[in-house]
C-alpha positions in Angstrom: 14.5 7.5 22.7 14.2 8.4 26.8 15.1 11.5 28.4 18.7 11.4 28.8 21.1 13.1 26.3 22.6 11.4 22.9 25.3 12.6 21.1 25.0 13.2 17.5 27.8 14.4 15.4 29.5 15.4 18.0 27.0 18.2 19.4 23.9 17.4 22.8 21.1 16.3 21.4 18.6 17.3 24.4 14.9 15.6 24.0 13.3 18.6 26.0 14.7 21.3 23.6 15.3 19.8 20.4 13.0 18.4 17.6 13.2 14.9 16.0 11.8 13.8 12.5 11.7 10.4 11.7 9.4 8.2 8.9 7.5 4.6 10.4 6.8 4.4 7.0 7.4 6.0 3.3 11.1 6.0 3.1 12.9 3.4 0.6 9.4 2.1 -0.1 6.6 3.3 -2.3 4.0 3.2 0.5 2.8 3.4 4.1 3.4 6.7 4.5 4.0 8.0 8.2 5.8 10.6 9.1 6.5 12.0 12.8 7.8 15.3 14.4 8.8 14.8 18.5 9.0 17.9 20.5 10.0 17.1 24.3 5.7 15.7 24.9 4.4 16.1 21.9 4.3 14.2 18.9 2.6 15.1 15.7 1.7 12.4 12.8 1.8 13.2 9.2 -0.2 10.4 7.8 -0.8 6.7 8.7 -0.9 4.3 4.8 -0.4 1.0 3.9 1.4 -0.5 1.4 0.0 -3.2 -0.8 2.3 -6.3 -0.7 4.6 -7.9 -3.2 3.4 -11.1 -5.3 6.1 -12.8 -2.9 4.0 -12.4 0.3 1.6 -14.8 0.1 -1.7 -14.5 1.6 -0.8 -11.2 3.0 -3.9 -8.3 2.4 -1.5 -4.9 3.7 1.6 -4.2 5.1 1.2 -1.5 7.7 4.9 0.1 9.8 5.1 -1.1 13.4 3.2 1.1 16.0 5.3 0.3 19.0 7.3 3.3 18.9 3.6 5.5 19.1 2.0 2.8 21.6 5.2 3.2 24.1 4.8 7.1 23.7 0.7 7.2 23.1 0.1 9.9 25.8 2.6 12.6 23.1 0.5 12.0 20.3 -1.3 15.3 20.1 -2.7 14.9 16.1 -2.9 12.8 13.1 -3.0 14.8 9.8 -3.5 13.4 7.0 -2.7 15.5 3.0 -4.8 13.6 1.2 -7.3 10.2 0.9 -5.2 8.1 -1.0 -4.6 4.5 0.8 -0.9 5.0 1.0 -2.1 7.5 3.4 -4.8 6.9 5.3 -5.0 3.0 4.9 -3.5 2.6 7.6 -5.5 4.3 10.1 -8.5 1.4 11.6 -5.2 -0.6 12.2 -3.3 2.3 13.8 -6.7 3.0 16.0 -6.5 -0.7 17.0 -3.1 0.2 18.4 -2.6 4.0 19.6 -6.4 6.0 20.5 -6.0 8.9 18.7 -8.5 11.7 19.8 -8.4 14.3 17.0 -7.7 13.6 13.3 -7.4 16.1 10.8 -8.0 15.8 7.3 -9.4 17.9 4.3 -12.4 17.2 3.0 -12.6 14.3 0.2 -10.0 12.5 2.8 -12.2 12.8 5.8 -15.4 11.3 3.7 -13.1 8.3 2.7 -11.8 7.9 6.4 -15.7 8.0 7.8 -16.8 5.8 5.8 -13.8 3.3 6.3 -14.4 3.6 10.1 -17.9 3.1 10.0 -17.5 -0.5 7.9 -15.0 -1.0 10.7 -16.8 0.2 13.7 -14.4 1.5 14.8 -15.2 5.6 14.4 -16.3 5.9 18.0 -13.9 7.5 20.1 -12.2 9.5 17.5 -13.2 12.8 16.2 -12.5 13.5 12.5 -11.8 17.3 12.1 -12.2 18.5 8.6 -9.3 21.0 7.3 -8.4 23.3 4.3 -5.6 26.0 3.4 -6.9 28.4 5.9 -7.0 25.8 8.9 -4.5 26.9 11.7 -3.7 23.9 14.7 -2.1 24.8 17.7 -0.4 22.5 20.6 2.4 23.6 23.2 5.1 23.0 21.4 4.1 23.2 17.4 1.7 26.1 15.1 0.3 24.2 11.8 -0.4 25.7 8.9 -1.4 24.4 5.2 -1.5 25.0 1.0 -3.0 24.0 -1.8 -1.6 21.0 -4.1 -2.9 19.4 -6.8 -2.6 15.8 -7.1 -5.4 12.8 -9.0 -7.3 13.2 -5.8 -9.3 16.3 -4.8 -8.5 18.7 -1.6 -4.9 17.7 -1.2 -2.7 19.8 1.1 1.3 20.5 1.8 1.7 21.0 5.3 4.1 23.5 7.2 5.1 23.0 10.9 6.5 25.8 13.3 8.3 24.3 15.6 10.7 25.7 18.2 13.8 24.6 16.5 12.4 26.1 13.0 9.9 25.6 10.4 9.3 22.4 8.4 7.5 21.8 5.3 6.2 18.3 4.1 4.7 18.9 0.4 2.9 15.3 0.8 2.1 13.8 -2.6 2.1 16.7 -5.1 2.6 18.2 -9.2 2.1 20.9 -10.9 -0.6 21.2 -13.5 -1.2 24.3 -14.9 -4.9 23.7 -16.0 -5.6 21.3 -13.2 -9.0 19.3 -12.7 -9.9 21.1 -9.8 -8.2 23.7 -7.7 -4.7 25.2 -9.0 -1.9 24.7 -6.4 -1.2 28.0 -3.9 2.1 29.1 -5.6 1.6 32.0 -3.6 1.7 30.7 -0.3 4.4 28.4 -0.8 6.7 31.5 -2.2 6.0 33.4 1.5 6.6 30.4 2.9 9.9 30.3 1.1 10.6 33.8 1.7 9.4 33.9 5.2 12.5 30.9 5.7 12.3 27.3 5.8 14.6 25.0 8.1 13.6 21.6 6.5 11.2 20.7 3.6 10.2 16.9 2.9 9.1 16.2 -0.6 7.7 13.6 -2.6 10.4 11.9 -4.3 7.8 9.2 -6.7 8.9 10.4 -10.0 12.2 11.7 -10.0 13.2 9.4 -12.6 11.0 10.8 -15.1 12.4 14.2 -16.5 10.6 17.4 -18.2 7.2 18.2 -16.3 3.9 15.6 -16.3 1.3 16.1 -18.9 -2.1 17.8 -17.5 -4.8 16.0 -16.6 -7.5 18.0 -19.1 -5.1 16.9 -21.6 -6.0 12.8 -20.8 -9.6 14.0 -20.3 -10.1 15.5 -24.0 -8.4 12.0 -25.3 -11.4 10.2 -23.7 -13.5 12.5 -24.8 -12.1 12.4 -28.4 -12.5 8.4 -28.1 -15.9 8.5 -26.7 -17.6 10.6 -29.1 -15.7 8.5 -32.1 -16.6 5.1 -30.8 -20.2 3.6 -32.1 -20.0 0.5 -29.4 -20.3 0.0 -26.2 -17.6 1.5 -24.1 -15.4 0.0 -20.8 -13.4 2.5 -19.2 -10.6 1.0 -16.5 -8.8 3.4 -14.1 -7.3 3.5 -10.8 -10.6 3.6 -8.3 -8.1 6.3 -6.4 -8.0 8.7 -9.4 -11.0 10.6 -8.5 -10.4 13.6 -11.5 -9.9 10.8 -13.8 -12.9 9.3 -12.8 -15.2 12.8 -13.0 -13.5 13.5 -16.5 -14.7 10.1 -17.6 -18.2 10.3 -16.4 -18.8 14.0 -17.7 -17.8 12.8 -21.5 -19.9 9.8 -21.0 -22.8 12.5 -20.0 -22.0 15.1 -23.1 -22.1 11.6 -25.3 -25.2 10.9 -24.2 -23.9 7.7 -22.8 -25.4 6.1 -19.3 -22.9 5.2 -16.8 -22.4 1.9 -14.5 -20.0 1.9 -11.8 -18.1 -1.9 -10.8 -15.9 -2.3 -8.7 -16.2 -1.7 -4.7 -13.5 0.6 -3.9 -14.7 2.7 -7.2 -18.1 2.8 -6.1 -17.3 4.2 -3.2 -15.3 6.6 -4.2 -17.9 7.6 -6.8 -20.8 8.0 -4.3 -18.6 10.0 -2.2 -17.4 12.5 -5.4 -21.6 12.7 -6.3 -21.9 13.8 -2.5 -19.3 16.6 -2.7 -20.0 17.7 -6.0 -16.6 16.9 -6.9 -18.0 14.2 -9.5 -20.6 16.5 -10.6 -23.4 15.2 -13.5 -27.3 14.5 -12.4 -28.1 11.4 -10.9 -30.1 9.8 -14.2 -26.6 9.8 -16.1 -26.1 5.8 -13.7 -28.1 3.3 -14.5 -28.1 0.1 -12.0 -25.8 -3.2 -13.1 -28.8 -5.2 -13.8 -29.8 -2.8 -16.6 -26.3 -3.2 -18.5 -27.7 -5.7 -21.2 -31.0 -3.5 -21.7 -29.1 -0.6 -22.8 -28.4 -0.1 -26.6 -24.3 -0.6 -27.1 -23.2 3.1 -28.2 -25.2 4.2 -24.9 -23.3 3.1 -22.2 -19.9 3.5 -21.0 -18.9 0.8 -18.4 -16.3 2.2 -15.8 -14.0 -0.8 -13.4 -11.7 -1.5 -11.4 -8.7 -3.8 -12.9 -6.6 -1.6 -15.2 -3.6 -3.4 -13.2 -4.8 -6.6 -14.5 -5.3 -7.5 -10.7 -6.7 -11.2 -10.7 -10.2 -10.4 -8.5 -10.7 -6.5 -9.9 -14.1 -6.0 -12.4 -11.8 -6.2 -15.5 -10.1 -9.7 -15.1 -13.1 -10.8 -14.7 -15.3 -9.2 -17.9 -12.6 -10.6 -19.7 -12.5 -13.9 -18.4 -16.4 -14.1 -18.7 -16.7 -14.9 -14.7 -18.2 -11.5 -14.4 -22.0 -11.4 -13.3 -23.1 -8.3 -15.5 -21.0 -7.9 -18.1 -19.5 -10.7 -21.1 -17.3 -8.7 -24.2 -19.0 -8.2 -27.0 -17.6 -8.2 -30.4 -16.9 -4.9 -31.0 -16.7 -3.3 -27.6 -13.8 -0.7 -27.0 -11.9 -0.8 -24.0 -9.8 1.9 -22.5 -6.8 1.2 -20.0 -6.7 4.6 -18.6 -3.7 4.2 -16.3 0.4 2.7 -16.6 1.8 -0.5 -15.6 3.1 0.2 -12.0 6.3 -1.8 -12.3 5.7 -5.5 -11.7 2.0 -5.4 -13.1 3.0 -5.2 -17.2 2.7 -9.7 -17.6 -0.9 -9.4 -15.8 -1.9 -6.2 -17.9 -1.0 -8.1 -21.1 -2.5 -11.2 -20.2 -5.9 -9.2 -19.8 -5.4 -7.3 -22.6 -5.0 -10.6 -25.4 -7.9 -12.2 -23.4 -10.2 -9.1 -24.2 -8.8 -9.2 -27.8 -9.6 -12.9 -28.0 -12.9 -12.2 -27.0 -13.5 -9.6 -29.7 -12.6 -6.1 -27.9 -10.4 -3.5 -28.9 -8.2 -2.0 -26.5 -6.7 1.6 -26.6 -3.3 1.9 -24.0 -2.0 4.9 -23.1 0.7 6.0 -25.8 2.4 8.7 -27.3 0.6 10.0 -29.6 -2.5 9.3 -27.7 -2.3 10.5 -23.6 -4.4 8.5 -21.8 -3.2 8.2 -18.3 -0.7 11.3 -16.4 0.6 10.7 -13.1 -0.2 12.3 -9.8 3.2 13.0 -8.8 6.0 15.9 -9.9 8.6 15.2 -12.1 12.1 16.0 -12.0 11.0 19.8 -13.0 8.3 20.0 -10.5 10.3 19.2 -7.9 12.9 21.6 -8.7 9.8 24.4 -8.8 8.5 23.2 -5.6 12.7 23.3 -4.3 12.8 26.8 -5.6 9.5 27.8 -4.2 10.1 26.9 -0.5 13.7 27.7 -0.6 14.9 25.3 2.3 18.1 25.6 3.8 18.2 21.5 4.5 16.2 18.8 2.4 15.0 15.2 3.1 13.6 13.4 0.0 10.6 11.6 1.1 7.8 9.2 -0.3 10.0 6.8 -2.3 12.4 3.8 -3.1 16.2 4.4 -2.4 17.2 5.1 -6.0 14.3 8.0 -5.9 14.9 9.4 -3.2 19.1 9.7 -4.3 17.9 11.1 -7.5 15.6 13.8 -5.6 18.7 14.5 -3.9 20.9 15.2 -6.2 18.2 17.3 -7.9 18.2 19.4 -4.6 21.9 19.4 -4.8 21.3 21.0 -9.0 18.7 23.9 -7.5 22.2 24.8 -4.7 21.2 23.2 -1.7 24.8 22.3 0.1 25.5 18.2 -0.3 26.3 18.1 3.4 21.9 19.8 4.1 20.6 17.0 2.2 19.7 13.9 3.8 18.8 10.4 2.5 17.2 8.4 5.0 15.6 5.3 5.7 12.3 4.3 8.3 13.4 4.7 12.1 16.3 7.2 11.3 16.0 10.3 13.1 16.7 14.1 12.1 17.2 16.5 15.2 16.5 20.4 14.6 18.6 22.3 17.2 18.6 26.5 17.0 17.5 26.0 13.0 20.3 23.8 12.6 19.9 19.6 11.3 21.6 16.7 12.3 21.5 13.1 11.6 20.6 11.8 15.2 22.9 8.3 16.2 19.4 7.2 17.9 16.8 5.2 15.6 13.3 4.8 16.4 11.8 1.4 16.3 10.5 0.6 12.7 9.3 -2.2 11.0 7.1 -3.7 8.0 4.0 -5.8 9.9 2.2 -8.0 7.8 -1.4 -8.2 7.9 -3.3 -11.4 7.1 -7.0 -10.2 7.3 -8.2 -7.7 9.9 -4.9 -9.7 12.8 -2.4 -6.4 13.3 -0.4 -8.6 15.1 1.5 -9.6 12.3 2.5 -12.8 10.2 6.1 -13.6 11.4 8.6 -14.3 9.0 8.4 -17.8 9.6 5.0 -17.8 8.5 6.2 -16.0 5.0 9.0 -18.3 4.6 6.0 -21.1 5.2 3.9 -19.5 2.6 6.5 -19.7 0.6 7.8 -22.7 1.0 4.7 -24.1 -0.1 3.8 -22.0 -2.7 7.3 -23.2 -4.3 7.6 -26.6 -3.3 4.5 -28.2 -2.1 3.9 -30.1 1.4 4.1 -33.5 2.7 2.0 -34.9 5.2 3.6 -37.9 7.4 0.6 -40.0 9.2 2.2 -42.1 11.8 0.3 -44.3 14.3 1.1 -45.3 17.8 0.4 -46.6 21.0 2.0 -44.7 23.7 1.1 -47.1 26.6 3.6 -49.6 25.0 6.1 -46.6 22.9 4.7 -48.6 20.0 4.3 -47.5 16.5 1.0 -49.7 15.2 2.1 -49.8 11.4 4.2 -48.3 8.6 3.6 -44.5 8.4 1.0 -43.2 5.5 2.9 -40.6 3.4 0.3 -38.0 1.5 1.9 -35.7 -0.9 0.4 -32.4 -2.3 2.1 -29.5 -5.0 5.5 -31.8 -4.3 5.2 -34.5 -7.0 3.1 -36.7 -8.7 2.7 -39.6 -6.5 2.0 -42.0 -9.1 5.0 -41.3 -11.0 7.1 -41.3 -7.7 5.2 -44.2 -6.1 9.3 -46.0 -5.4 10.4 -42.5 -4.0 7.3 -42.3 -1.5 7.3 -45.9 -0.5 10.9 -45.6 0.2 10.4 -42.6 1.8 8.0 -44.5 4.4 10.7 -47.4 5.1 13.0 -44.7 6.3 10.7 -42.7 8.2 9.2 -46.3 9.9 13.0 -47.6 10.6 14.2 -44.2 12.3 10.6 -44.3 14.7 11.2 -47.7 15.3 14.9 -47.0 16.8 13.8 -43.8 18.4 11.2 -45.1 20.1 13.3 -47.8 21.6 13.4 -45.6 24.8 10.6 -43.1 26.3 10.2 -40.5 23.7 7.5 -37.4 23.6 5.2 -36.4 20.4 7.8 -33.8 20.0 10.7 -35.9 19.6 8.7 -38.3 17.2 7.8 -35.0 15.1 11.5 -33.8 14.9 12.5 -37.4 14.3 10.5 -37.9 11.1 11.1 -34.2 9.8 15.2 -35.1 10.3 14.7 -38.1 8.5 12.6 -37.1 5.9 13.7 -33.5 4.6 17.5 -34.4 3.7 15.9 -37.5 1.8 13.4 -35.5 -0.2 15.7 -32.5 -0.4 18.8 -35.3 -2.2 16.3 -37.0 -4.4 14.0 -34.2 -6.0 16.3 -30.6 -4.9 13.2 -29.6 -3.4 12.2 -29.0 0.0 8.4 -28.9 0.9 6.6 -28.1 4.3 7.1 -31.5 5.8 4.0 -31.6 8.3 4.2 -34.6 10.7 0.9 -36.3 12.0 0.9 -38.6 15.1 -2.1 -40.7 15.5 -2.6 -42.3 19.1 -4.2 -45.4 20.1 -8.0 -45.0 21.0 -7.4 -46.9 24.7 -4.2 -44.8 25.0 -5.8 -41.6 25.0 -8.1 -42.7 27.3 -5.8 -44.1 29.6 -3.8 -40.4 29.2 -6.9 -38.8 29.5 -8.7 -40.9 33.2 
């Protein structure tokens, strides 16, 4: 986007008077939420998350969007503000530091302890000032006047957020439900019906669950379930959850308390979380109810309630490895109970159950949420929520935000049941752009740069696809080292190449396929290197040989990794 006009459905789209919404991240994705508003020199951020990656992207840690867009226009960005502190949020933020230097962000209170303290194991909290905000916080640029509500959500202090802009008013609900005795504060329906009757131009709302219908079950409803459990059970106790679900976690630690039970924490991201909830109160039972790890096995069984990471079966998380008996601490004992407080997020039910019959081999019991028995409630509306929170705000247009493509059609054609006109509802994808013009919405011809970076460690420069495909590759089909040695003084090759196999095939079993494989490769050197060649050429020339032979004999086709060994007096000959 520059400063000269675009057309868009026919009508001017002029950068210095209108207003452009577009997603880096958050749109036909569940995660790395990041959502932007553009005003002529100003551009306000709503949010900056990760996503966690697929089993598919090997080695990766995050997948973060692609800053670009921001670095190219760092000098607009006015404010980051984040809803809440979960990772999808505000994961993303050391790596978007690394990128853009963001002077002010803004966040409400559990978010900005969770940020601080993720800067500070970073280092990187030094030229950033961390602004703390609730529902009565006002922030005012040039071009934009921000205001915020109350929502309730598995995290404490989350916010909506709505956005005056010159072209009209936006709201963007961030992640949200509706619980009617919520753990914690109750959502502002107040303030979101005057927002609704004061007029709305655009709302963006979280579109996670609108597959599931009805309304969400509340969370003191999952909370007197472990309570009921807790008092019933005479062993010891292991209670997994999402480290993120920081009511769920105060819920389980109060019944532990009124049980009389002592509480150990394990689990990184968890303890965290849980020194940060003891700070704030938010988590609130004395500090005698925790005992250390290394007092686990001196505690009577029906005393203690163990509470980990790993209710996704996640191969490194505190549970795996209890149940696996590679955990420090902690080995099942016959008879312990173990609660899954938490659902399978889609792709993680084969890991769950292979935990699950490894604690039952080992002697546990293991409650799952059920029916009959609620032991886990999401943090996001259902399909009856959403059409509350669409009545409440009453928006004359609508973009379904925070979820995958079918979602976000569903959400839609929710909006489309509550009467907002087909033609006001927009579907989008990351880098497509909405333009507000006079309290009017357009889809914008003009896309903003987006992409999915991959992060291997703390490198924000990104794994290129080549390096997936790599990964891959060699997680499928194995690799093939080719050791070749020459002399290049005389374009000589010394003897037959050394072929070294591993994750392709058994080389005893396949000892006529490899040393068949090393005649070829020797025959095609030994012609190639009848004139002046390069290390390169030699490379290609043993790759060209080699993968169509492996590829007809086994239908595989592994990382083929060449290996040129120069004579000793060569090198030093290239090297006087």
């Amino acid at each position: 986007m520059n400063k000269n006009s675009h057309v868009y459905n026919g009508k001017n789209y002029d950068p210095q008077k209108d207003t452009l919404v577009y997603a880096l991240g958050g749109l036909g994705e569940v995660g790395k939420n990041m959502y932007c508003i553009e005003h002529d020199d100003e551009i306000i951020i709503i949010d900056a998350g990760i996503k966690f990656p697929d089993d598919d992207l090997l080695g990766v840690e995050y997948v973060i969007p692609d800053y670009t867009y921001l670095l190219k226009n760092k000098e607009k960005i006015k404010a980051l503000i984040i809803t809440h502190g979960h990772e999808d949020h505000i994961g993303g933020i050391p790596f978007l530091l690394l990128s853009c230097p963001i002077k002010k962000i803004y966040a409400p209170r559990f978010a900005k302890a969770l940020i601080e303290k993720k800067l500070q194991e970073r280092k990187r909290l030094s030229n950033t000032q961390i602004i703390q905000i609730d529902e009565e916080s006002r922030i005012e640029t040039n071009h934009f006047r921000i205001g915020f509500f109350n929502t309730v959500h598995s995290i404490p202090d989350t916010l909506g957020v709505l956005i005056n802009t010159p072209n009209g008013r936006i709201v963007e609900t961030g992640d949200f439900k509706f619980d009617l005795t919520p753990v914690g504060e109750n959502a502002d329906y107040q303030k979101m019906a005057y927002i609704g009757a004061s007029g709305v131009t655009l709302l963006m709302s979280d579109s996670t669950n609108s597959e599931v219908p009805g309304f969400s079950i509340s969370e003191k409803v999952v909370a007197q379930s472990i309570m009921d459990i807790m008092r019933k059970t005479p062993a010891r106790l292991i209670v997994s959850t999402f480290a993120s679900n920081v009511h769920r976690l105060a819920q389980i630690i109060k019944a532990a308390k009124e049980c009389g039970r002592k509480v150990v924490v394990f689990g990184r991201s968890m303890e965290n979380v849980v020194e940060i909830g003891l700070n704030m109160k938010t988590i609130d039972v004395p500090e005698d109810t925790f005992i250390s790890p290394d007092q686990v096995n001196h505690i009577e069984a029906e005393k203690l309630c163990i509470v980990c990471t790993g209710s996704q079966g996640e191969q490194l998380a505190a549970l795996s490895r209890i149940a696996n008996g590679t955990h420090k601490q902690v080995k099942i004992i016959p008879g312990d109970t173990v609660i899954l407080s938490s659902n399978p997020i889609p792709g993680n039910a084969l890991n769950i159950s292979g935990i699950v019959n490894q604690l039952v081999r080992n002697g546990a019991r293991v409650i799952q949420n059920q029916t009959f028995q609620s032991l886990h409630t999401t943090g996001h509306a259902s399909k009856e929520e959403q059409k509350l929170m669409l009545q409440l705000i009453k928006p004359k247009y609508f973009m379904p935000m925070h979820g995958e493509y079918k979602m976000l059609k569903l959400h839609a054609d929710t909006g489309e049941e509550v009467g907002i006109p087909k033609e006001n509802i927009f579907i989008c994808a990351n880098g497509d752009a909405l333009v507000l013009h006079n309290e009017e919405v357009y889809r914008s011809n003009t896309r903003v740069q987006t992409d999915a970076i991959y992060v291997d460690g703390n490198d924000i420069s990104g794994l290129s696809t080549s390096v997936i495909k790599d990964r891959k590759i060699l997680a499928d089909n194995g690799m093939v080292a080719v050791i070749v040695c020459i002399d290049s003084r005389y374009n000589k090759i010394l003897c037959k190449p050394g072929i070294v196999s591993r994750g392709f095939v058994y080389i005893k079993q396949n000892q006529e396929l490899m040393k068949e494989a090393e005649g070829l490769v020797y025959d095609a050197l030994k012609h190639a290197m009848t004139q002046k060649v390069t290390f390169n050429d030699l490379k290609n020339c043993i790759k060209n040989t080699l993968e169509p032979y492996l590829y007809e004999k086994t239908n595989r086709n592994p990382i083929v990794i060449p290996v040129i060994l120069n004579n000793k007096d060569a090198m030093k000959k290239a090297n006087a």
